[in-house]
C-alpha positions in Angstrom: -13.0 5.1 -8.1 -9.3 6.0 -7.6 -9.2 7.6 -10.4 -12.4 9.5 -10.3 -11.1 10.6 -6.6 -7.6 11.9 -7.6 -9.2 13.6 -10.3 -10.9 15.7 -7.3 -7.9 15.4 -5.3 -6.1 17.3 -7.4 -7.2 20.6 -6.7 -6.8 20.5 -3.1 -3.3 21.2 -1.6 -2.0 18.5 0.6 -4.1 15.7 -0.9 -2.6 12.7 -2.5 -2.9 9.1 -3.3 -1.7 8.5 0.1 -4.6 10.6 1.6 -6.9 9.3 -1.1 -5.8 5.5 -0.8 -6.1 6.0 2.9 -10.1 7.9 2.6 -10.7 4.8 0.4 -9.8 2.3 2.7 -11.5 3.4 5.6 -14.8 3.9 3.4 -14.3 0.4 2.5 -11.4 -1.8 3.8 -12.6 -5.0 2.0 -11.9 -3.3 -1.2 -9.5 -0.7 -1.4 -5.8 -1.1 0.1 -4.3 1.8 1.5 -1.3 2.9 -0.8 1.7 4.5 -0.4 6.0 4.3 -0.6 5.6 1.7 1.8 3.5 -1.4 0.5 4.9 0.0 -3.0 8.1 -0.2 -2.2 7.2 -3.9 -1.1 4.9 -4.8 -4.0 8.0 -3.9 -6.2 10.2 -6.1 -3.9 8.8 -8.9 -4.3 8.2 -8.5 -7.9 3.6 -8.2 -7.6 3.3 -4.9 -9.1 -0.2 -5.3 -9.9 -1.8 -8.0 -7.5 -3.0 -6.5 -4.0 -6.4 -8.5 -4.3 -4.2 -11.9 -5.6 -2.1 -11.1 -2.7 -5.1 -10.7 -0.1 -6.5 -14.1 -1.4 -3.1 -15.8 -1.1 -2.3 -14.7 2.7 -6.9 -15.4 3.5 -6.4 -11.7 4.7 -10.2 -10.9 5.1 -9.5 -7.4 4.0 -7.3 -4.9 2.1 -5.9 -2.9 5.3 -4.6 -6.9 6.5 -2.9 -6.4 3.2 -1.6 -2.6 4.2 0.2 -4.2 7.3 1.5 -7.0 5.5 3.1 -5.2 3.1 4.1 -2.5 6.0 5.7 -5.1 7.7 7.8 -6.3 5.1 8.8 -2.9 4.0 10.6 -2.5 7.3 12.1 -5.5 7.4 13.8 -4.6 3.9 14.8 -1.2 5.2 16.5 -2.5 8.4 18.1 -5.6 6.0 19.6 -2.6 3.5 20.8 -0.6 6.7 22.6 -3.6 8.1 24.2 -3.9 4.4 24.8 -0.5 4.0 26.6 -0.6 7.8 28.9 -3.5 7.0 
């Protein structure tokens, strides 16, 4: 479906897999996560660069968006752990 949908996407100004990943999720939070730098940046962190549904069985999140804020979460917590590295 993501596919399919960027495919579209494409030829309207402004919308990306951000704004696609977000339509998706709020059509259908069990399934699709919400994607952007932020739960990418995370995935990539913590070395699961393909696993959002292993991830959402892991944690019992009942949902994708549960996986959204998880990842959200720990995306800020590296930023403000790099700023305190880069400040010191």
């Amino acid at each position: 479906m993501f596919d399919e949908g960027l495919r579209f996407a494409k030829h309207v100004k402004g919308i990306g897999p951000n704004v696609l990943t977000e339509a998706m999720h709020t059509w259908n939070p069990a399934r699709y996560a919400a994607m952007n730098k932020n739960p990418l940046t995370s995935l990539k962190e913590l070395g699961f660069p393909e696993v959002i549904t292993d991830l959402a069985g892991w944690c019992g999140f009942q949902s994708l968006g549960q996986v959204d804020q998880f990842l959200n979460y720990v995306y800020w917590k590296l930023k403000k752990r790099q700023k305190k590295k880069t400040a010191a």
